[in-house]
N, CA, C and O atoms as a GROMACS GRO file, in nm:
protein
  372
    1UNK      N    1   0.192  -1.195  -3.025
    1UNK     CA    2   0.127  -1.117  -2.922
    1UNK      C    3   0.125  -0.972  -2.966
    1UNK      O    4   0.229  -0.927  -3.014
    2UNK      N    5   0.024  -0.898  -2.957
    2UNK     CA    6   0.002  -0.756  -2.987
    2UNK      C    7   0.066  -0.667  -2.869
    2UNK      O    8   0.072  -0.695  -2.749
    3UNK      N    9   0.116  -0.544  -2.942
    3UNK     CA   10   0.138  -0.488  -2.842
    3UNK      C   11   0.086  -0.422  -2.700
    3UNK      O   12   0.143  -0.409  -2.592
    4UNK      N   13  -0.049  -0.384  -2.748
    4UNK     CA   14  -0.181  -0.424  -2.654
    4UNK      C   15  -0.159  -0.467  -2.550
    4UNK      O   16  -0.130  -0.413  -2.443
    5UNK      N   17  -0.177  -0.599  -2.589
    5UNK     CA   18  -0.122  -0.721  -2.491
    5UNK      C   19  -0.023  -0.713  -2.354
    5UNK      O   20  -0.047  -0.722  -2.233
    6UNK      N   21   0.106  -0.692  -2.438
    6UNK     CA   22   0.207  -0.668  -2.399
    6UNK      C   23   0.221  -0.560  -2.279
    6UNK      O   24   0.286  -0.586  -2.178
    7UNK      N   25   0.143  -0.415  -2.301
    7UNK     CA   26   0.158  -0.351  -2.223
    7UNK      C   27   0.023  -0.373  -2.123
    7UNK      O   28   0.015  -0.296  -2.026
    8UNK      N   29  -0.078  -0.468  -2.141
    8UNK     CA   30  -0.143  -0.505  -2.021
    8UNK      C   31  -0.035  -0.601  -1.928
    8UNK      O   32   0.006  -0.562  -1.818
    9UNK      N   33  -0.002  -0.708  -1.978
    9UNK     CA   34   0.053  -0.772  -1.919
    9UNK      C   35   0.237  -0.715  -1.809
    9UNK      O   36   0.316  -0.803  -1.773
   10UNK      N   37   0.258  -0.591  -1.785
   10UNK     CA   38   0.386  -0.543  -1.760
   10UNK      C   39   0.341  -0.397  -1.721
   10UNK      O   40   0.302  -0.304  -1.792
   11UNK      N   41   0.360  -0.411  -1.577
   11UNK     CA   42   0.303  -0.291  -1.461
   11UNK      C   43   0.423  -0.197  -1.510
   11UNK      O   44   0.542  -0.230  -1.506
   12UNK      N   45   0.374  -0.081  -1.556
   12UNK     CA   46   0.492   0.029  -1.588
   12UNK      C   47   0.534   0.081  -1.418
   12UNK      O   48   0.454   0.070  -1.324
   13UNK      N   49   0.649   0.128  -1.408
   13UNK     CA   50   0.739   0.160  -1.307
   13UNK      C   51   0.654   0.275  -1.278
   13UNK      O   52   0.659   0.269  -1.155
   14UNK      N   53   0.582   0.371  -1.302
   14UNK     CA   54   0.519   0.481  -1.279
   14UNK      C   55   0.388   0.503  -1.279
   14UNK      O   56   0.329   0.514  -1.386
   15UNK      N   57   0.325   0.512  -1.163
   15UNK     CA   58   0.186   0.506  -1.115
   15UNK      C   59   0.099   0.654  -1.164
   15UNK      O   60   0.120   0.770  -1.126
   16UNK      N   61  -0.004   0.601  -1.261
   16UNK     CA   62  -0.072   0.679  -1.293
   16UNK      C   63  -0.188   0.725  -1.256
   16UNK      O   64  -0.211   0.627  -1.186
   17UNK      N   65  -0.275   0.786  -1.243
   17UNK     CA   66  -0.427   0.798  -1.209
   17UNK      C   67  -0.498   0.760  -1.300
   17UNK      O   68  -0.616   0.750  -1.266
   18UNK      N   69  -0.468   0.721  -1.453
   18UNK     CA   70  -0.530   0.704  -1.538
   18UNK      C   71  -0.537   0.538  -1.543
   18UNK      O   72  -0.634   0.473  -1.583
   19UNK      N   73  -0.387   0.477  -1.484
   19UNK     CA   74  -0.361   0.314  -1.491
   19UNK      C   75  -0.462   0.343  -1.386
   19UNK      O   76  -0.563   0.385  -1.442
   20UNK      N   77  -0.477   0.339  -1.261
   20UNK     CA   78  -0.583   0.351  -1.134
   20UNK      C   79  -0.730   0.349  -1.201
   20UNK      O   80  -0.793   0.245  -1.186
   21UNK      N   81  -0.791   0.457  -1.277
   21UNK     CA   82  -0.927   0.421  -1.319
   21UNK      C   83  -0.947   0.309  -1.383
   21UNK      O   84  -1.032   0.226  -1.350
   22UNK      N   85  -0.868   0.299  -1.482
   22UNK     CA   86  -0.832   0.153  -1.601
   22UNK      C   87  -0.878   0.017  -1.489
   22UNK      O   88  -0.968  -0.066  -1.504
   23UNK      N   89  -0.778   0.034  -1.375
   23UNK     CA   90  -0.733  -0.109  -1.332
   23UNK      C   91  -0.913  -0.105  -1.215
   23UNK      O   92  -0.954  -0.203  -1.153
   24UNK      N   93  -0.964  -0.004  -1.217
   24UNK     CA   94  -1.065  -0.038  -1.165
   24UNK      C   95  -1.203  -0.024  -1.221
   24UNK      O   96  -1.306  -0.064  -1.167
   25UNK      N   97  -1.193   0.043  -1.345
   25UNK     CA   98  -1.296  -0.030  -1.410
   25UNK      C   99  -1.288  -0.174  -1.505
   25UNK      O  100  -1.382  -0.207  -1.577
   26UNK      N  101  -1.149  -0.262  -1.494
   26UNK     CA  102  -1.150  -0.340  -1.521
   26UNK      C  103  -1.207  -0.442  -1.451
   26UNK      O  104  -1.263  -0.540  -1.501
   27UNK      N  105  -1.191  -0.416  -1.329
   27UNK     CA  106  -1.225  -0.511  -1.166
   27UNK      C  107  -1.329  -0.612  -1.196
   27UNK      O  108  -1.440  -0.571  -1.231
   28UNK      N  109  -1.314  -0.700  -1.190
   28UNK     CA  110  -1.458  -0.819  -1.208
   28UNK      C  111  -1.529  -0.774  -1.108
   28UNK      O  112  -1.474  -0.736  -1.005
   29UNK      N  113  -1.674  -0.770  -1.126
   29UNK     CA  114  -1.809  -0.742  -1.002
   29UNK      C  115  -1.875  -0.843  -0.940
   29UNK      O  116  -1.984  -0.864  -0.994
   30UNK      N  117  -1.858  -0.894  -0.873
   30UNK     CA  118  -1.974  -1.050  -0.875
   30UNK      C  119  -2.081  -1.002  -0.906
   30UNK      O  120  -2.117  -0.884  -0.909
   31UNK      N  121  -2.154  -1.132  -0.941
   31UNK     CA  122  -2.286  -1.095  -0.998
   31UNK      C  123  -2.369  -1.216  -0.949
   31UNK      O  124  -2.330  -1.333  -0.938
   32UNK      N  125  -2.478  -1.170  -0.925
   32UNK     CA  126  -2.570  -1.293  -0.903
   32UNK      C  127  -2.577  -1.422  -1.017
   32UNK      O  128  -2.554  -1.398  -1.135
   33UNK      N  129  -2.600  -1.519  -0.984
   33UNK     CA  130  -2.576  -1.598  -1.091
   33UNK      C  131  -2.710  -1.718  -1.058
   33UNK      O  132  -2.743  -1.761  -0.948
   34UNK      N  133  -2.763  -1.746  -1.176
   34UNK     CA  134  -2.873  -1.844  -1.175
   34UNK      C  135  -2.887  -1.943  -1.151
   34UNK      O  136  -2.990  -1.981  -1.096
   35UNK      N  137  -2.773  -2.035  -1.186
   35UNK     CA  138  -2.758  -2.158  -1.178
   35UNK      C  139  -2.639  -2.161  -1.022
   35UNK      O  140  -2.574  -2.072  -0.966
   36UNK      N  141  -2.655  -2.294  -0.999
   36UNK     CA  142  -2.585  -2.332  -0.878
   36UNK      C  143  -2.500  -2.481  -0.893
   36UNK      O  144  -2.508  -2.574  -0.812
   37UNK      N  145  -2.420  -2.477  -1.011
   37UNK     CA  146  -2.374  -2.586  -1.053
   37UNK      C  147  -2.222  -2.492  -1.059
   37UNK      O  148  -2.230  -2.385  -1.119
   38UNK      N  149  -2.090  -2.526  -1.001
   38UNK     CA  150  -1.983  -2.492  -1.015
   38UNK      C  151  -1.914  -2.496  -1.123
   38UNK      O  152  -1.943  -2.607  -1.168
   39UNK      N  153  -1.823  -2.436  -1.213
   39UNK     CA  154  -1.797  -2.402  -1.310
   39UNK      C  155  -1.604  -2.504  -1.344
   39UNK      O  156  -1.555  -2.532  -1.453
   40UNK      N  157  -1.552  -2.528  -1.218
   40UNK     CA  158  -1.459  -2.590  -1.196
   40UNK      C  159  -1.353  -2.528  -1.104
   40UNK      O  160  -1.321  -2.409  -1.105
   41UNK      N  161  -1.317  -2.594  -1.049
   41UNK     CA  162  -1.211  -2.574  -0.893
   41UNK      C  163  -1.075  -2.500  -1.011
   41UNK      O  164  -1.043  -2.399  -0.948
   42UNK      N  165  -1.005  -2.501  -1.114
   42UNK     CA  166  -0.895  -2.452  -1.167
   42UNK      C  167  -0.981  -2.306  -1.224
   42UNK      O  168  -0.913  -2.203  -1.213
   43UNK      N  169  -1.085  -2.293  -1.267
   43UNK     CA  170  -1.117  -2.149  -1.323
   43UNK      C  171  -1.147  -2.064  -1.192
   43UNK      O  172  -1.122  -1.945  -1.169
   44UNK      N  173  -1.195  -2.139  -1.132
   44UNK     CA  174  -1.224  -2.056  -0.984
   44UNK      C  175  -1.103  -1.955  -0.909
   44UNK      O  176  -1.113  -1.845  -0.854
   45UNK      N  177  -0.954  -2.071  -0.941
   45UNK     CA  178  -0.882  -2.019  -0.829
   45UNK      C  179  -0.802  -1.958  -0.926
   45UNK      O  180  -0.735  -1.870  -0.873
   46UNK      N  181  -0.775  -1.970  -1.081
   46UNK     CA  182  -0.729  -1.866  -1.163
   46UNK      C  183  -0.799  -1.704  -1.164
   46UNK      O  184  -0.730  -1.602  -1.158
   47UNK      N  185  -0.934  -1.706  -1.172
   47UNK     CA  186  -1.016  -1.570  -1.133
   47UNK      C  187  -0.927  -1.549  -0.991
   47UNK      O  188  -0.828  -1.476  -0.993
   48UNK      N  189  -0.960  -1.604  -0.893
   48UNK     CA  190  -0.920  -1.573  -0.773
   48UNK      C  191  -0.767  -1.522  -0.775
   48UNK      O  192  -0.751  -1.411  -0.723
   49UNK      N  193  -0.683  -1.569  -0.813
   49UNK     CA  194  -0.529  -1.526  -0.819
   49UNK      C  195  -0.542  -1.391  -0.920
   49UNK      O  196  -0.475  -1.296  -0.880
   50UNK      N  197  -0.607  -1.371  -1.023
   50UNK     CA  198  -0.608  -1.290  -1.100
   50UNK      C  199  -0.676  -1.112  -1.042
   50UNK      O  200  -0.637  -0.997  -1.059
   51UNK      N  201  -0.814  -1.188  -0.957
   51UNK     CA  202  -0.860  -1.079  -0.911
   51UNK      C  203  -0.733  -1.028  -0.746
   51UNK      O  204  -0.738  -0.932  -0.668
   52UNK      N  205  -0.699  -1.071  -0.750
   52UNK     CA  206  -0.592  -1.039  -0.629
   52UNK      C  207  -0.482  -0.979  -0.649
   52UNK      O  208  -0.431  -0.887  -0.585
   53UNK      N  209  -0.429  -1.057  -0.780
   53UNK     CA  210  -0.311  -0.980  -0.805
   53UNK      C  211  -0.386  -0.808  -0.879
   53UNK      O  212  -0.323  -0.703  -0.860
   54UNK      N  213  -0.476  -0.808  -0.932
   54UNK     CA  214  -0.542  -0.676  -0.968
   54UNK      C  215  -0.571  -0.563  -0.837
   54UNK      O  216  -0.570  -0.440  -0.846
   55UNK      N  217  -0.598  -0.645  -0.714
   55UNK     CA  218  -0.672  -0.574  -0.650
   55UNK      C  219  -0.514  -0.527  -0.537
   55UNK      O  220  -0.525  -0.448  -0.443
   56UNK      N  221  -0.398  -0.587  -0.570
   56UNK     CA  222  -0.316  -0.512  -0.514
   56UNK      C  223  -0.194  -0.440  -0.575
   56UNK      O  224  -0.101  -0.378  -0.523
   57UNK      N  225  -0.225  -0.470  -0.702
   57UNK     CA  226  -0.195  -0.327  -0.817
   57UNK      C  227  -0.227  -0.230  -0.761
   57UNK      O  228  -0.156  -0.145  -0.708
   58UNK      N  229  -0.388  -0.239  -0.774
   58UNK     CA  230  -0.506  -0.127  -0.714
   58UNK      C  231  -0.457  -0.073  -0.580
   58UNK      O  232  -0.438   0.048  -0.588
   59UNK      N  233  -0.433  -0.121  -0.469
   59UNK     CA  234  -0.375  -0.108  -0.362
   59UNK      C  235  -0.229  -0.022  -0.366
   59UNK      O  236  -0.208   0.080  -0.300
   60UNK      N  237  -0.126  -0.093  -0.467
   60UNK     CA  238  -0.017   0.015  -0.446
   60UNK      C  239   0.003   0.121  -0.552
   60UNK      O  240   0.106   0.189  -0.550
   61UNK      N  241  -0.101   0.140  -0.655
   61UNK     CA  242  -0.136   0.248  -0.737
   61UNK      C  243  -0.186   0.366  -0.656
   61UNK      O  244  -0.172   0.485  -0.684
   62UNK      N  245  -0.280   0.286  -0.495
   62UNK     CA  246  -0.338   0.433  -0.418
   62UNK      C  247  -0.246   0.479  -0.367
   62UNK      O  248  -0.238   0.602  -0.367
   63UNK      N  249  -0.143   0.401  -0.306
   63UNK     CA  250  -0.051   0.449  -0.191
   63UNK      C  251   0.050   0.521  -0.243
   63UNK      O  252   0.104   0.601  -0.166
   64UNK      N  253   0.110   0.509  -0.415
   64UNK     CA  254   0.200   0.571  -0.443
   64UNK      C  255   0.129   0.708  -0.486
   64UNK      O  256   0.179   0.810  -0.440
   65UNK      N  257   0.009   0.723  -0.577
   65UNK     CA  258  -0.038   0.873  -0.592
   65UNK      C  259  -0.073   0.926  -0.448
   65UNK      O  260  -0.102   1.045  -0.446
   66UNK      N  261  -0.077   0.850  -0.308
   66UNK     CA  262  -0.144   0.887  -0.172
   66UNK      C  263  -0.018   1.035  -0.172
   66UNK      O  264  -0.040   1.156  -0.166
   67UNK      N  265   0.112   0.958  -0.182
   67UNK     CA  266   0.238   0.933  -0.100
   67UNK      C  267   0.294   1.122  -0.194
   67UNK      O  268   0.349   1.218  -0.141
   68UNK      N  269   0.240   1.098  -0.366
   68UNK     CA  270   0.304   1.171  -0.462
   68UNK      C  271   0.244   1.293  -0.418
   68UNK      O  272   0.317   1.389  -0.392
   69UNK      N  273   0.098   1.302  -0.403
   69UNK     CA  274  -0.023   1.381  -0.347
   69UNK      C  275   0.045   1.451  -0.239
   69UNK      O  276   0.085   1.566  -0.261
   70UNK      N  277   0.064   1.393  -0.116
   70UNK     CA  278   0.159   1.447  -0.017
   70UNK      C  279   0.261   1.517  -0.013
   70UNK      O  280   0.255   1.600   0.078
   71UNK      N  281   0.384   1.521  -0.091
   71UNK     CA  282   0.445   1.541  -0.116
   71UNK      C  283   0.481   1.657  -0.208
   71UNK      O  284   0.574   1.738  -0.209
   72UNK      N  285   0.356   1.634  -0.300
   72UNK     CA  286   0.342   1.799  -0.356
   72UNK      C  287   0.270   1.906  -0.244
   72UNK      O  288   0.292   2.027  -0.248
   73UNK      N  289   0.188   1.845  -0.151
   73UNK     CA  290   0.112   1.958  -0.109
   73UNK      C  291   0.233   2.019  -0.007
   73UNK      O  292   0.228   2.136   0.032
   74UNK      N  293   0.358   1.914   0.039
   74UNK     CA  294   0.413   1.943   0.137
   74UNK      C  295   0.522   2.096   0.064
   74UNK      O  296   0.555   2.197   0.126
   75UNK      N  297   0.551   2.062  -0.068
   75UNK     CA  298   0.629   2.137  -0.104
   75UNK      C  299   0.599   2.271  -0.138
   75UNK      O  300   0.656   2.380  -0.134
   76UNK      N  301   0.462   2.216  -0.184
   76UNK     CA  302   0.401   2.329  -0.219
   76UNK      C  303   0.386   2.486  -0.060
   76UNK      O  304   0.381   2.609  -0.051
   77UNK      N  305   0.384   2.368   0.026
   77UNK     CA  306   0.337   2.489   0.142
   77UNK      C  307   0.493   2.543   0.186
   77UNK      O  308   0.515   2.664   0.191
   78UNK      N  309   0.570   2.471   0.208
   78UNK     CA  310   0.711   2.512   0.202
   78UNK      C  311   0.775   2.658   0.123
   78UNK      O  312   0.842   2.752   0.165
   79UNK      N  313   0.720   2.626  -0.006
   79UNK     CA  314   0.725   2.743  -0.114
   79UNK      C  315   0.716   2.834  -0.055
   79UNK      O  316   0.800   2.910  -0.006
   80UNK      N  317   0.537   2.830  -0.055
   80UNK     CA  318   0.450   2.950   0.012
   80UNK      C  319   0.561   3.023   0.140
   80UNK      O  320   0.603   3.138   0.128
   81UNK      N  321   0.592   2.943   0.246
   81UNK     CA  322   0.646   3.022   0.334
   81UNK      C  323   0.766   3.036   0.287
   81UNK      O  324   0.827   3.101   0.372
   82UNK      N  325   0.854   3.006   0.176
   82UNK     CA  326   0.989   3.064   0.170
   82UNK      C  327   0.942   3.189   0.080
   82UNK      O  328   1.005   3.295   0.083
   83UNK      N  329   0.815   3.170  -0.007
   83UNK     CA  330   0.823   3.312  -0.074
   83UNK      C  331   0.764   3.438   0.039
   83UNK      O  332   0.725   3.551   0.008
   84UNK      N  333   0.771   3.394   0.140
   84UNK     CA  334   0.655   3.500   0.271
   84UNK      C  335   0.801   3.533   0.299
   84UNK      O  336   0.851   3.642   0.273
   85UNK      N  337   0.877   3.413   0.364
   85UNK     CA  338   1.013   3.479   0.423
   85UNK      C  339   1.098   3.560   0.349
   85UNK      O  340   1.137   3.668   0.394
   86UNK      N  341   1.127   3.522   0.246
   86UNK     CA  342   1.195   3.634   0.120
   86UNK      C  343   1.148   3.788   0.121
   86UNK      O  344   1.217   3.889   0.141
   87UNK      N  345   1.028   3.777   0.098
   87UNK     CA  346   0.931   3.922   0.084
   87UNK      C  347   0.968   3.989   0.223
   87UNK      O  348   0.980   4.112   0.223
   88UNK      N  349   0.984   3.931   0.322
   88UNK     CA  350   0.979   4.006   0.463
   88UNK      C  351   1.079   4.051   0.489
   88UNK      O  352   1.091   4.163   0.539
   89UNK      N  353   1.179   3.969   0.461
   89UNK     CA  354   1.343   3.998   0.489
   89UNK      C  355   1.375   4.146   0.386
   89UNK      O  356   1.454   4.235   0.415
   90UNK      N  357   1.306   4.141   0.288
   90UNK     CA  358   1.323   4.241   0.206
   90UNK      C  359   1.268   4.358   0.234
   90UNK      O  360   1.320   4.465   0.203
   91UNK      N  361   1.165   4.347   0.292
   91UNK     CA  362   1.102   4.488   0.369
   91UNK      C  363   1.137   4.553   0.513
   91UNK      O  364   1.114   4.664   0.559
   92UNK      N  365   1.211   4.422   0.572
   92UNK     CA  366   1.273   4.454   0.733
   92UNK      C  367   1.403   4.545   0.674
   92UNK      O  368   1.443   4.647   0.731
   93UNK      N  369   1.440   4.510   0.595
   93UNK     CA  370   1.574   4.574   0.542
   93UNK      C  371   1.641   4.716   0.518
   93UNK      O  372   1.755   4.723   0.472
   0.00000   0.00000   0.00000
């Protein structure tokens, strides 16, 4: 097995925005299809398990950059007012 491979197959512990585009331009699209003859009940429900387990990768890839996103903006505004309170205390003084 290539290493390639290897690191498709094994969700790294740390959610990227870059794994997020990856895992969704990987996404199968349906597509119209010409024929109307079924392809077999085991490839069907392998796609199906496959596109699911992808699509809730996809799902907790949003919620953890949602969550990381948050969390900087929260600190970030925190900052802001401890560097306002600092500056003030210093001029009341």
């Amino acid at each position: 097995m290539s290493n390639a491979n290897r690191e498709d197959n094994v969700n790294p512990a740390i959610a990227t925005k870059a794994e997020l585009l990856q895992r969704l331009r990987e996404r199968t699209k349906p597509s119209a299809q010409a024929h109307l003859s079924p392809s077999g009940i085991n490839v069907q429900s392998v796609r199906k398990n496959s596109d699911e387990e992808i699509d809730r990768r996809i799902a907790l890839l949003r919620t953890s950059l949602s969550s990381a996103h948050d969390a900087v903006e929260v600190q970030h505004s925190f900052a802001r007012l401890n560097g306002f309170a600092v500056a003030r205390f210093s001029k009341e003084r």
